[in-house]
Kinemage of the C-alpha trace (Angstrom):
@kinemage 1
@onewidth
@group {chain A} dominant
@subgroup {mainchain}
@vectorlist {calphas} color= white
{ca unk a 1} P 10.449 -8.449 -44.899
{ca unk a 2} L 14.165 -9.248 -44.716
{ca unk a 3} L 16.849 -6.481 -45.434
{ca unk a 4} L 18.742 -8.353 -47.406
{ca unk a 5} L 21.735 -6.343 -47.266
{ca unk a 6} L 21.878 -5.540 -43.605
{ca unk a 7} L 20.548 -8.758 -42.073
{ca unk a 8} L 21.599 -11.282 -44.118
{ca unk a 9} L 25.336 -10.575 -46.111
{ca unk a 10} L 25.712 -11.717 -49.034
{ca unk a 11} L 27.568 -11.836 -52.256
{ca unk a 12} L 25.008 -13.970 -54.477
{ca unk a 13} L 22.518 -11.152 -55.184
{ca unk a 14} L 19.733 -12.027 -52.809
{ca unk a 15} L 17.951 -9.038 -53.090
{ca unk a 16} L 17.308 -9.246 -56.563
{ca unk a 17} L 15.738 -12.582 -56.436
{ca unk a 18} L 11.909 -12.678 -55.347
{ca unk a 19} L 11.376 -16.040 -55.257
{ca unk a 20} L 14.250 -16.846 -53.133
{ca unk a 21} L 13.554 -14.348 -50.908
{ca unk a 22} L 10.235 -15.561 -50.293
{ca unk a 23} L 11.257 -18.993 -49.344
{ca unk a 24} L 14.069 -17.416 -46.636
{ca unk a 25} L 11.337 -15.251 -45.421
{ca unk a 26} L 9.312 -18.092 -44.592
{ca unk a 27} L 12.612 -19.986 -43.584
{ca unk a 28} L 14.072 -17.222 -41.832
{ca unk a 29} L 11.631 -17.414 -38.429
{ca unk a 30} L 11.942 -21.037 -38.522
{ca unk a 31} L 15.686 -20.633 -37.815
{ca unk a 32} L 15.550 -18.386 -34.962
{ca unk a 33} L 12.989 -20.699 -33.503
{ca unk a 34} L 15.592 -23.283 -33.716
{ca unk a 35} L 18.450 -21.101 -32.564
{ca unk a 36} L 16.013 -19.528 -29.507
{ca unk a 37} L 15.580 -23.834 -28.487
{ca unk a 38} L 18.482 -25.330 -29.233
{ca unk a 39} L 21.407 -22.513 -29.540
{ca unk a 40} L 23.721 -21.861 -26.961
{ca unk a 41} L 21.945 -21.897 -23.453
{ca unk a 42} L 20.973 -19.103 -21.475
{ca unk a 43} L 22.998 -17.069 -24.199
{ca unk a 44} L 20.998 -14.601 -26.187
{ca unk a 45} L 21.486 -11.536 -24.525
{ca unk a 46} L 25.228 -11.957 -23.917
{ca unk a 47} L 27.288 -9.847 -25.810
{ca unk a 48} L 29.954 -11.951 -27.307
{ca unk a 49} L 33.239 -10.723 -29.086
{ca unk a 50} L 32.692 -12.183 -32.602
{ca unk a 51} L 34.082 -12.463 -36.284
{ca unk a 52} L 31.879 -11.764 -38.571
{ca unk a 53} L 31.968 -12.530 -42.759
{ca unk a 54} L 30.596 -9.996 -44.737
{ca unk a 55} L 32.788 -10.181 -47.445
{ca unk a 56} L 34.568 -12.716 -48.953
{ca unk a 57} L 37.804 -10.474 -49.421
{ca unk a 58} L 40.736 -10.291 -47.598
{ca unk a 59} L 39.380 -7.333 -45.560
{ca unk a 60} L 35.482 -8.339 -45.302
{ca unk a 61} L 35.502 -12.348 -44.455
{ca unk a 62} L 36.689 -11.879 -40.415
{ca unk a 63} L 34.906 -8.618 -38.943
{ca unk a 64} L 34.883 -8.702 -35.233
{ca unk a 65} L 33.153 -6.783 -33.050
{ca unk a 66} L 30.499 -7.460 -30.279
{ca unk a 67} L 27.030 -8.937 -31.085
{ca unk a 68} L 24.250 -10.675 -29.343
{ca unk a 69} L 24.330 -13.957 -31.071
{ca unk a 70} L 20.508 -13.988 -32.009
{ca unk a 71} L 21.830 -10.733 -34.150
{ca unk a 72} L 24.492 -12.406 -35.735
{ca unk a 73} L 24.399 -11.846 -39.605
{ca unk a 74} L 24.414 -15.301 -40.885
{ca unk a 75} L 25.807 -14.631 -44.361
{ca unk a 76} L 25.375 -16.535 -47.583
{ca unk a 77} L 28.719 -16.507 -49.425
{ca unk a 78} L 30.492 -18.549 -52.570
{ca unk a 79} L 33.942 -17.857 -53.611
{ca unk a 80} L 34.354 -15.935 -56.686
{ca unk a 81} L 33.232 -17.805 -59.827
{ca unk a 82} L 35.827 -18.465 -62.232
{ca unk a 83} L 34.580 -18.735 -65.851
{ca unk a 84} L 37.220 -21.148 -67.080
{ca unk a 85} L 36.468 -23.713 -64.181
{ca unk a 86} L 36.033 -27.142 -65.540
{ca unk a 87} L 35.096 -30.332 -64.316
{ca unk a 88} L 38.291 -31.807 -63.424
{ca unk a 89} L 37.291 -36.001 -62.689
{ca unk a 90} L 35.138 -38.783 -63.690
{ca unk a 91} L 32.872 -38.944 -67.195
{ca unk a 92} L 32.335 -35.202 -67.437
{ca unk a 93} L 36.210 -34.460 -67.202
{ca unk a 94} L 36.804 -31.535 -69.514
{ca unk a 95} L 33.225 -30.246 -69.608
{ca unk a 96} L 32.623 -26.373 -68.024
{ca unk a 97} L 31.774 -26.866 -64.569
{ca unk a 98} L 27.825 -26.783 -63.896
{ca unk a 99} L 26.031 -23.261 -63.062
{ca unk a 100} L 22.405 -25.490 -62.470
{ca unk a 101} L 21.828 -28.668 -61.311
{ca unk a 102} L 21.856 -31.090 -64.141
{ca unk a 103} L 18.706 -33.282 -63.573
{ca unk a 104} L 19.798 -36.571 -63.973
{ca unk a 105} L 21.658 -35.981 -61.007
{ca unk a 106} L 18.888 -33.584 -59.179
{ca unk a 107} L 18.219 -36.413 -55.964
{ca unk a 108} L 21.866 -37.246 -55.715
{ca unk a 109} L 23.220 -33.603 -55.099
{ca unk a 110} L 20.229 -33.341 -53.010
{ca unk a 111} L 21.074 -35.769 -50.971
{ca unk a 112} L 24.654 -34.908 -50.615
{ca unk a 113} L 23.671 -30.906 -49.641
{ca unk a 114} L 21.199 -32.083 -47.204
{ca unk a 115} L 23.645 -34.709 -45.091
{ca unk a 116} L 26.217 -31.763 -45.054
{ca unk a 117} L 23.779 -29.283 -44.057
{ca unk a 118} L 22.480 -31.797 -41.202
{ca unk a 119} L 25.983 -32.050 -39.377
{ca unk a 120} L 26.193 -27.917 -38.956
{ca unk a 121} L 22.990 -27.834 -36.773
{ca unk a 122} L 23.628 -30.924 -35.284
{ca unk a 123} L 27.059 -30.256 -33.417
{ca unk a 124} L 25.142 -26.697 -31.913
{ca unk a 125} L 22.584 -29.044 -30.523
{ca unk a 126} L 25.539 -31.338 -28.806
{ca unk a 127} L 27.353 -28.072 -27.358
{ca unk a 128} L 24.358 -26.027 -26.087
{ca unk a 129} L 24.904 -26.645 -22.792
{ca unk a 130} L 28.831 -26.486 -22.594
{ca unk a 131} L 28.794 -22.904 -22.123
{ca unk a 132} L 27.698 -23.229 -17.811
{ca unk a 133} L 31.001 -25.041 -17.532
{ca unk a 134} L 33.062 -23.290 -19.496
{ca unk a 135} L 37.002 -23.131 -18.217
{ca unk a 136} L 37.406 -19.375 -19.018
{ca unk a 137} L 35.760 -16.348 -20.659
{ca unk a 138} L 38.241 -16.793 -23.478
{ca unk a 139} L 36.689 -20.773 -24.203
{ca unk a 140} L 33.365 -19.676 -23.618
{ca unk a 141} L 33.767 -16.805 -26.578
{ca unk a 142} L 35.822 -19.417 -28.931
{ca unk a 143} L 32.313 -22.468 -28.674
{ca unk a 144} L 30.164 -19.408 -28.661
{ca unk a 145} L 32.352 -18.647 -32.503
{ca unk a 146} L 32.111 -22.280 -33.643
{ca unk a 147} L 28.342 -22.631 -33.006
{ca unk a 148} L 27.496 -19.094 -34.614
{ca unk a 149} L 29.495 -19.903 -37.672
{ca unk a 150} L 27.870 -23.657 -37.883
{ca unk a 151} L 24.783 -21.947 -38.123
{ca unk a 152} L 26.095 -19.603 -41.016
{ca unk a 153} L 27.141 -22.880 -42.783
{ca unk a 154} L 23.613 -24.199 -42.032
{ca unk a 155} L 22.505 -21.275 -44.192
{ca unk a 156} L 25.182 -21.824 -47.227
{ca unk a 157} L 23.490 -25.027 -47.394
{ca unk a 158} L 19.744 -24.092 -47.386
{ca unk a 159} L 20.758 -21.535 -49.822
{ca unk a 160} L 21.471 -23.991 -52.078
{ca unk a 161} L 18.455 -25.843 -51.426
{ca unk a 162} L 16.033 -23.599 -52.246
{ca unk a 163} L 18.006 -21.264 -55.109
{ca unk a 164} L 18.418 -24.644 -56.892
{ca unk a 165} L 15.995 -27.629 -55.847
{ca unk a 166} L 12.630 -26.038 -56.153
{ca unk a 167} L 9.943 -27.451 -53.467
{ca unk a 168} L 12.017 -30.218 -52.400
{ca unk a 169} L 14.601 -28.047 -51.686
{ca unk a 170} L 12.281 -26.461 -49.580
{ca unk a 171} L 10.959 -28.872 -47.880
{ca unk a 172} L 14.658 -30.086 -46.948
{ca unk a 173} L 15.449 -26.809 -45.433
{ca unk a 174} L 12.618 -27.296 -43.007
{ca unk a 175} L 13.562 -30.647 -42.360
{ca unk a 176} L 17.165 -29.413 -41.365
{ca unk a 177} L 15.381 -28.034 -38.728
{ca unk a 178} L 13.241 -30.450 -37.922
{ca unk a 179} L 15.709 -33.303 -36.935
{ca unk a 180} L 17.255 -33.324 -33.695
{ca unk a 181} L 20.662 -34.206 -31.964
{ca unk a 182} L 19.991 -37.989 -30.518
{ca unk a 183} L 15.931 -37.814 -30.675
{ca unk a 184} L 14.757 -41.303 -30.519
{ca unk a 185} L 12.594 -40.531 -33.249
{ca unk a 186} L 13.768 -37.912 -35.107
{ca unk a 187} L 17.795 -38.011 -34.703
{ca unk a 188} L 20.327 -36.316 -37.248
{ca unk a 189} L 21.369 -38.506 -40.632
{ca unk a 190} L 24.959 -38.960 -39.362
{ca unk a 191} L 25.655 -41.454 -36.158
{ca unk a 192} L 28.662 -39.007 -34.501
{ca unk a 193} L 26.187 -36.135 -34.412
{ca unk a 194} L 23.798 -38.191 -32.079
{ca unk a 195} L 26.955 -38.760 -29.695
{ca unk a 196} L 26.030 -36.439 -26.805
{ca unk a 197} L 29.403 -33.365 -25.821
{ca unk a 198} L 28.839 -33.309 -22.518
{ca unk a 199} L 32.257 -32.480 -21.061
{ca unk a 200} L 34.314 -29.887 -22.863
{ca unk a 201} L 37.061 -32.373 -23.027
{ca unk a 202} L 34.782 -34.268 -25.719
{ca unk a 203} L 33.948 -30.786 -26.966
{ca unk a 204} L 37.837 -30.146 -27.961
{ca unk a 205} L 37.925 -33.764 -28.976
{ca unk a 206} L 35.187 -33.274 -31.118
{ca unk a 207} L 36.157 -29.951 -33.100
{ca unk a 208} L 39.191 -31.745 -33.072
{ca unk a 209} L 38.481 -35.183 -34.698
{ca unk a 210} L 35.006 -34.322 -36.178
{ca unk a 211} L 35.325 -31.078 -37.083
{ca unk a 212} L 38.295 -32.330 -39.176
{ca unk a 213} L 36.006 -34.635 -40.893
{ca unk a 214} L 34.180 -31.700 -42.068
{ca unk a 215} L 36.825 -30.156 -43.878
{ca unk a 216} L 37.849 -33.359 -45.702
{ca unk a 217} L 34.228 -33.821 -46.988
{ca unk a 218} L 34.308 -29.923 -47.718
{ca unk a 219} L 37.294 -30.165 -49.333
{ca unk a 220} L 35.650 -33.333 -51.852
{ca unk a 221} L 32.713 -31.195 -51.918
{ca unk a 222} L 34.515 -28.622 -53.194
{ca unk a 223} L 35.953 -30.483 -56.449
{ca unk a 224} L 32.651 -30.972 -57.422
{ca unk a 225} L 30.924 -30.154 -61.164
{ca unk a 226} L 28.527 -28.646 -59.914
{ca unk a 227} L 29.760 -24.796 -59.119
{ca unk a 228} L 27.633 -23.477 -56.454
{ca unk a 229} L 28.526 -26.160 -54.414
{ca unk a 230} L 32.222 -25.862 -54.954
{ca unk a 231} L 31.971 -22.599 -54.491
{ca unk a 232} L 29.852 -22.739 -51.655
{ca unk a 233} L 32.345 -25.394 -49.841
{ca unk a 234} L 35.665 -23.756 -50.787
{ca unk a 235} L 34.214 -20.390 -48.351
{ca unk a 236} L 33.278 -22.712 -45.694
{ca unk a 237} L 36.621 -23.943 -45.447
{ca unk a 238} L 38.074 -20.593 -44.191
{ca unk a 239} L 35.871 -20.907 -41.216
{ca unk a 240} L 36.452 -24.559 -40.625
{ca unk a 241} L 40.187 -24.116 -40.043
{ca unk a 242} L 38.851 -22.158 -36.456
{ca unk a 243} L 37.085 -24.753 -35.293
{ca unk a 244} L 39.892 -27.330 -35.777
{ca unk a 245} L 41.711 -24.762 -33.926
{ca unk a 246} L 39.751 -24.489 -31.242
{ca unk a 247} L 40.207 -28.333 -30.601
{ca unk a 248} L 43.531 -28.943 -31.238
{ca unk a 249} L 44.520 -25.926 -29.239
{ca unk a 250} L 42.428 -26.990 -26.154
{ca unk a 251} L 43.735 -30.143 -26.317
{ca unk a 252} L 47.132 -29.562 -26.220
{ca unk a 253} L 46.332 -26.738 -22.941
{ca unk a 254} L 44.611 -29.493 -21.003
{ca unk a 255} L 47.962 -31.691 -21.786
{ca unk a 256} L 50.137 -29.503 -20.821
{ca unk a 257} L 48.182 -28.204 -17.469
{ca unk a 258} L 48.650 -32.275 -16.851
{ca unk a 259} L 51.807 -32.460 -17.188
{ca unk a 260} L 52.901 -29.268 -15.368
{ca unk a 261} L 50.900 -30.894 -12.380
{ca unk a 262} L 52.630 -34.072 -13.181
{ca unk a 263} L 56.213 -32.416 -12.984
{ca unk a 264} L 55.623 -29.960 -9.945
{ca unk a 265} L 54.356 -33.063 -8.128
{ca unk a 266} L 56.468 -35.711 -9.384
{ca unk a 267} L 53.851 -38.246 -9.779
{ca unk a 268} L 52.474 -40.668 -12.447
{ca unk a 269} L 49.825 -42.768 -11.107
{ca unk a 270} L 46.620 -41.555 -12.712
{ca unk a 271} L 44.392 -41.857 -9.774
{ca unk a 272} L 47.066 -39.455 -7.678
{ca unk a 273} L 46.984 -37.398 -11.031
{ca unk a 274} L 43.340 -36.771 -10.454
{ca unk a 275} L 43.410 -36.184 -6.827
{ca unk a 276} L 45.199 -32.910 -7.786
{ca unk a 277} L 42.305 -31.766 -9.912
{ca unk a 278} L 43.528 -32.484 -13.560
{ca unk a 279} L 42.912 -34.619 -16.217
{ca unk a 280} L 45.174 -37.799 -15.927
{ca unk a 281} L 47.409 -38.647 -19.332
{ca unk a 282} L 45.053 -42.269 -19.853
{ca unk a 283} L 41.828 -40.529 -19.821
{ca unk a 284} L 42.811 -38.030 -22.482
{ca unk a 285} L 44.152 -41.121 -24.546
{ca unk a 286} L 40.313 -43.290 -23.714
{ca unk a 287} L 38.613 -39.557 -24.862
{ca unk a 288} L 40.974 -39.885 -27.772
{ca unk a 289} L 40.352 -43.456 -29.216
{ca unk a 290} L 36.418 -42.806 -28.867
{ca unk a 291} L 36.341 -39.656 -30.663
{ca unk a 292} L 38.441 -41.111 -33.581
{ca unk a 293} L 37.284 -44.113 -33.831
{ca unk a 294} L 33.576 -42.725 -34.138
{ca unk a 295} L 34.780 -40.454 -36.379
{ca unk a 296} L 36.404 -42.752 -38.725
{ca unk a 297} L 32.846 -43.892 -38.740
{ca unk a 298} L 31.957 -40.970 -41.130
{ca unk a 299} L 33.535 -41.662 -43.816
{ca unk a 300} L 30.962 -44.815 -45.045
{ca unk a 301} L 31.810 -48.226 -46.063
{ca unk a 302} L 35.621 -48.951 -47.206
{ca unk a 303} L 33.968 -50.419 -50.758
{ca unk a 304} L 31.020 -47.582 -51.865
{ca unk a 305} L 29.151 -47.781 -55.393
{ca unk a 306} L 27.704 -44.906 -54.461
{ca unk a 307} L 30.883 -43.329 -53.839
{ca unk a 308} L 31.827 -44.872 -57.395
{ca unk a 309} L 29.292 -43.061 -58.661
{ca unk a 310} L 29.486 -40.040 -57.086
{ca unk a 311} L 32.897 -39.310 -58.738
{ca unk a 312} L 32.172 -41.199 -62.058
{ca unk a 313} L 29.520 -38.787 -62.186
{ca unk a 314} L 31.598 -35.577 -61.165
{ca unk a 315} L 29.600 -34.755 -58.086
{ca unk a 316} L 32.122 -35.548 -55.393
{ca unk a 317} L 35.842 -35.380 -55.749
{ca unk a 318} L 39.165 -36.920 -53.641
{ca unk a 319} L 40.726 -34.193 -51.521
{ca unk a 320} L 42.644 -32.299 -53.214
{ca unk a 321} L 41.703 -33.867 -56.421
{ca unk a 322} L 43.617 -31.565 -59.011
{ca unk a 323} L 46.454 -32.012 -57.350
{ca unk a 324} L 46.680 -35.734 -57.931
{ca unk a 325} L 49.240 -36.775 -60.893
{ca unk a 326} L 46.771 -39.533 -62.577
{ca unk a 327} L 43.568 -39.227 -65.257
{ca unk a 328} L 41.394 -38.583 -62.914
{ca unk a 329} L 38.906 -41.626 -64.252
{ca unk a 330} L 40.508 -44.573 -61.696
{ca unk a 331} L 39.094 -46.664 -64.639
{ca unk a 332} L 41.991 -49.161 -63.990
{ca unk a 333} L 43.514 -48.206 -60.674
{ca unk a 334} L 43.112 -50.412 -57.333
{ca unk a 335} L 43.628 -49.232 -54.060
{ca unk a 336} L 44.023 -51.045 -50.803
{ca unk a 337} L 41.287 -52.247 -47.787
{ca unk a 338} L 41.532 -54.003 -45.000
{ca unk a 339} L 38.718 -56.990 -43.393
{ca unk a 340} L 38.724 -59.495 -41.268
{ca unk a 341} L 39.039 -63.175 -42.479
{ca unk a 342} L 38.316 -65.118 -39.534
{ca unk a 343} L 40.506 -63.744 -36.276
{ca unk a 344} L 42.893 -62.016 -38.862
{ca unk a 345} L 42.612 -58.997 -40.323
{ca unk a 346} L 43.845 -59.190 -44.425
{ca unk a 347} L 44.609 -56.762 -46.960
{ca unk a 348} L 43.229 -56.460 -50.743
{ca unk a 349} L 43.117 -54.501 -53.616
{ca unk a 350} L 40.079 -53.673 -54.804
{ca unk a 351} L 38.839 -51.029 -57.295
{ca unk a 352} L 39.934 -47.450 -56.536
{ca unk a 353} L 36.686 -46.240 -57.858
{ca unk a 354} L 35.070 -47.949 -55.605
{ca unk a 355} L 37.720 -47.121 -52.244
{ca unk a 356} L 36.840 -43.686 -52.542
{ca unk a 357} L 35.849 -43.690 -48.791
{ca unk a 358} L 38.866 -45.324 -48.093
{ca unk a 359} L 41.334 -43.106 -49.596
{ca unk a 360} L 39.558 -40.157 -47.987
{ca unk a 361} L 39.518 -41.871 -44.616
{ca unk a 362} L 43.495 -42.303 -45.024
{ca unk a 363} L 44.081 -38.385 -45.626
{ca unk a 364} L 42.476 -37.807 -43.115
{ca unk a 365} L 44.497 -40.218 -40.752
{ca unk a 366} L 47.575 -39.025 -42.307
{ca unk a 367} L 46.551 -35.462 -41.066
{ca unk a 368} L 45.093 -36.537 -37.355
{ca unk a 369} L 48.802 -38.800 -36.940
{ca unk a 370} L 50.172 -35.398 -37.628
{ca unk a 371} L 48.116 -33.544 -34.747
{ca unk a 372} L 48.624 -36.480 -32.012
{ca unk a 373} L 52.238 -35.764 -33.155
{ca unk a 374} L 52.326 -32.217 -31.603
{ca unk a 375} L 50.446 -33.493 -28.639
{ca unk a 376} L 52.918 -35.635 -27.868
{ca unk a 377} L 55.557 -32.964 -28.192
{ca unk a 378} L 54.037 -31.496 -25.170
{ca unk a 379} L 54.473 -34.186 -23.248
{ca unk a 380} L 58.341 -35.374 -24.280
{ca unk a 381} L 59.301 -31.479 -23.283
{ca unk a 382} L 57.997 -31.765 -20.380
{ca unk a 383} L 59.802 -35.546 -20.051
{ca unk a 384} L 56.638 -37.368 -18.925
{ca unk a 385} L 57.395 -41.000 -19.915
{ca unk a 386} L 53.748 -41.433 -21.787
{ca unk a 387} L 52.982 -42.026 -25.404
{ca unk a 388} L 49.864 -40.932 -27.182
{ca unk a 389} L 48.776 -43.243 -29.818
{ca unk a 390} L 46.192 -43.748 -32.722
{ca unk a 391} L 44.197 -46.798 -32.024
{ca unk a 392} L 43.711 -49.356 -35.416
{ca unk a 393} L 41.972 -48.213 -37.574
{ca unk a 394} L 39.104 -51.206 -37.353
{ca unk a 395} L 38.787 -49.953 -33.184
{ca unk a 396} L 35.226 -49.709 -32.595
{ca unk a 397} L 33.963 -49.398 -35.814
{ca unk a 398} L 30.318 -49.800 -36.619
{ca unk a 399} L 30.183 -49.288 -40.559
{ca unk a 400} L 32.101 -50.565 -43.461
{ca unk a 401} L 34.257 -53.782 -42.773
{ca unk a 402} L 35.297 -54.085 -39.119
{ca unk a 403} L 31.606 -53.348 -38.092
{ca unk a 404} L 30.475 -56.236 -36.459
{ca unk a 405} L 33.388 -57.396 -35.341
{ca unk a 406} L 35.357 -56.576 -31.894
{ca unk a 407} L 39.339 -54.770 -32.966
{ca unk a 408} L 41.564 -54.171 -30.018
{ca unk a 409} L 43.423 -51.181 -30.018
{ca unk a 410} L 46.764 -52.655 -31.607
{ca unk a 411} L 44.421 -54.771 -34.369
{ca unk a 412} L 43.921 -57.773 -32.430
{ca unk a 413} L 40.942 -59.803 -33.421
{ca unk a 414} L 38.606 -60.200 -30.119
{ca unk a 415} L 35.797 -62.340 -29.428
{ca unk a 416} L 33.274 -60.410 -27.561
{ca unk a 417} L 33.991 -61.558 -24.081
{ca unk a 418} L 37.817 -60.417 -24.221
{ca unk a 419} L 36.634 -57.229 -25.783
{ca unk a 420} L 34.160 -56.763 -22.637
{ca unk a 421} L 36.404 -57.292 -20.658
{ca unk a 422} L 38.760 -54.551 -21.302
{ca unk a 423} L 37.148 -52.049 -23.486
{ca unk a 424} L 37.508 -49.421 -20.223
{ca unk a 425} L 41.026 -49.919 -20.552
{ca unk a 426} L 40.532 -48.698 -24.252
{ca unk a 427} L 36.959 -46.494 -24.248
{ca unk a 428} L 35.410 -43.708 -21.754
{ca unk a 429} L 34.057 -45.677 -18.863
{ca unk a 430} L 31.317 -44.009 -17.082
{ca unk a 431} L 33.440 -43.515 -13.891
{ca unk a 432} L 35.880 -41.571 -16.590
{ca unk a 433} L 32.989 -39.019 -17.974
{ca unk a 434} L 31.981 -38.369 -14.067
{ca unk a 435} L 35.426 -37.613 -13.425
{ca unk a 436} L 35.942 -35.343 -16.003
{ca unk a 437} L 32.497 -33.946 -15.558
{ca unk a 438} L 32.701 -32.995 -11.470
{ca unk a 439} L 36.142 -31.021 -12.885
{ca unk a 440} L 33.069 -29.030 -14.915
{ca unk a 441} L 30.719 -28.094 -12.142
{ca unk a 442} L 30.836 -24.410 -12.656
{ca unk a 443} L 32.317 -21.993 -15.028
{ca unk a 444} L 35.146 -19.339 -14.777
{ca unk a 445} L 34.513 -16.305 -16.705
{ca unk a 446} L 36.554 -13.681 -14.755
{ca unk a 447} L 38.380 -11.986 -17.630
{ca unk a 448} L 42.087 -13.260 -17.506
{ca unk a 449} L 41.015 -16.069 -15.141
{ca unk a 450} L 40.969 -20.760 -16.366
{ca unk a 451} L 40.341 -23.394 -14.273
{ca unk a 452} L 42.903 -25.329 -12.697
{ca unk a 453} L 42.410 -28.559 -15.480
{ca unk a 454} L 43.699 -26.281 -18.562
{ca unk a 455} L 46.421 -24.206 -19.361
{ca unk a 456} L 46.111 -20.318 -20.689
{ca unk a 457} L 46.471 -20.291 -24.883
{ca unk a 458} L 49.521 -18.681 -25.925
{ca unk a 459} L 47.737 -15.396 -27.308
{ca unk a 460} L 44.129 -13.968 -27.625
{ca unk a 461} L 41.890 -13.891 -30.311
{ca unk a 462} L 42.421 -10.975 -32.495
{ca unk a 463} L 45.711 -10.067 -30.826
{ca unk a 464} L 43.560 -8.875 -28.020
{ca unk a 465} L 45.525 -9.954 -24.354
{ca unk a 466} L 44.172 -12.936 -22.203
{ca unk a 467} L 42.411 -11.098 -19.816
{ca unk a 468} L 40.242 -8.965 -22.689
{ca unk a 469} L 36.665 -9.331 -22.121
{ca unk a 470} L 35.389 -11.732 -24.620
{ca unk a 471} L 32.275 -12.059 -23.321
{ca unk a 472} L 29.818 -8.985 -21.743
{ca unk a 473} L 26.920 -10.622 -19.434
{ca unk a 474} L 24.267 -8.862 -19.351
């Protein structure tokens, strides 16, 4: 039996509920089999300065303290319900938002919980083994936060599952954990969670670029009718804004630990840059263009029914959606997509109902131009004459309209020989990853202490100083 107030925090009145606490018994095992295989390696009796949620208040939602991470209390939490929430888009605009499922949407919301739910395990899988190269005791403590809290949003998801889809529910919960990270036969719904992390360059990239993904499908998620799931999103978002952190931040310390090298040295050839045990400016921009362009990847096909229908129906919102000045229906609006007519790339107007992917994939470029943007600060204080750029958005894309079809960089139309030819100019080559890998043979975890490829963060967590010990091996 599960104490459901000790082990598991919550705020949607687990313990009064049998039936669901019958299925996460039976659940409940299965998950620390999957953390015990596929969580962090060689982790579980580290103790590991963490934040905790046990509240959603201002006072409860970020507890820290140090915990084995096999102890964590992976909490189930929704923001506060309020009884005046509506649904604010599509057909249903106007109607109270849903408290159950409505049934002529049952597989639909199914489906949408369970491809959510899949990416949270997923990225765990791709970081498990980051953690015996980490750069500092500080990094190791910040992935060892991300993957504890993916887990916890993991849970929000199978909560849903089985408090409101019955059997199938169920049996998607198990599937969750089921599915692995790039199996041949078994891999995870969503193509960027097969992409292996093995550097933690690509791990910064990733909470970065894909991690930001997240919070723009959170954030549609969270406009939904149906209220659990809104509710359910809208808390998850607190804890997303970390893990973007946690890119961004690590990012921007391997940049500027470039550049210092860079200045002290005077130099600018990349190979010489490299020589000196850093990560040269052109690599960072090759990590860059994968990780977005696979990303970009994410958001589906620029022209979607199913995303039509999705917000015709009220299940899935626009970010930010009542925040938009217009009725909400797109009955009559158009909105703009790009594909390429025969070595040209065109623009048209086509339904906005039916852009929904687009539009979402736009904020979210709007919001990554504005993160390269303070990367490249970094590197204009420190007068390096390099640019950071955002490749097209049709680079080496493999779903909606560009897949198929070979996009340079700047937007030029390729044929497949010329895009051979100098996609290593553009993309990781595998002379890049071993690079950046033999700067990853060991870890430093002497409190205080980073490797020579990154720059110290500006502060601690928790206002605690650089040198606190984040991490107890024991």
């Amino acid at each position: 039996m599960i104490d459901y107030t000790e082990k598991i925090p919550n705020n949607v009145d687990l313990g009064r509920d049998r039936g669901l606490q019958r299925a996460l018994e039976h659940w409940q095992p299965a998950y620390m089999g999957w953390w015990y295989d596929m969580g962090p390696n060689e982790s579980h009796n580290y103790e590991v300065y963490l934040r905790t949620a046990i509240s959603v208040e201002a006072d409860g939602w970020a507890q820290f303290d140090y915990v084995k991470m096999p102890e964590y209390r992976w909490g189930i939490f929704l923001q506060p319900r309020d009884e005046k929430r509506e649904v604010n888009f599509g057909i249903h605009k106007g109607q109270p938002a849903w408290q159950e499922v409505p049934g002529e949407y049952r597989s639909t919301l199914r489906r949408v919980i369970v491809t959510q739910g899949d990416t949270e395990p997923a990225s765990v899988e791709q970081q498990r083994l980051l953690g015996s190269s980490c750069p500092s005791m500080y990094d190791l403590r910040n992935i060892f936060q991300v993957n504890v809290e993916e887990g916890r949003h993991l849970w929000a998801m199978v909560y849903l599952l089985h408090r409101y889809f019955g059997r199938d529910g169920r049996e998607e919960a198990e599937a969750l954990l089921a599915r692995r990270s790039g199996d041949a036969d078994n891999p995870r719904i969503l193509g960027a969670f097969n992409e292996p992390t093995p550097d933690w360059l690509a791990f910064y990239m990733f909470t970065f670029f894909t991690d930001r993904d997240g919070k723009f499908q959170l954030c549609a998620l969270a406009e939904s009718g149906f209220d659990p799931l809104s509710r359910t999103c809208r808390f998850m978002l607190t804890e997303e804004a970390h893990h973007m952190f946690v890119g961004e931040t690590g990012v921007t310390r391997i940049i500027k630990r470039t550049c210092e090298v860079m200045k002290e040295n005077k130099l600018e050839d990349p190979a010489q840059v490299r020589a000196l045990g850093v990560i040269d400016l052109e690599t960072i921009q090759r990590y860059l263009n994968f990780h977005y362009s696979v990303t970009l990847d994410l958001y589906g096909s620029d022209v979607s029914s199913n995303a039509a229908s999705y917000f015709t129906n009220g299940l899935k919102g626009r970010f930010r959606e009542t925040k938009l000045d217009d009725d909400h229906l797109l009955s009559d609006s158009e909105y703009p997509v790009y594909e390429v007519v025969g070595d040209r790339i065109i623009k048209k107007s086509v339904p906005a109902l039916t852009a929904l992917n687009e539009r979402l994939r736009d904020d979210y470029i709007e919001e990554i131009a504005d993160g390269v943007a303070r990367w490249q600060r970094v590197i204009d204080e420190a007068g390096i004459p390099f640019k950071l750029t955002l490749p097209h958005k049709g680079f080496h894309r493999a779903i909606g309209n560009f897949a198929g079809h070979h996009i340079g960089v700047d937007g030029a139309v390729l044929t497949a020989e010329a895009w051979d030819k100098r996609k290593h100019e553009w993309l990781p080559s595998p002379a890049d990853e071993k690079f950046v890998q033999s700067l990853m043979t060991g870890r430093v975890v002497e409190p205080g202490k980073f490797a020579n490829w990154i720059a110290p963060p500006l502060r601690g967590i928790n206002s605690k100083p650089l040198d606190f010990e984040y991490v107890r091996f024991n």
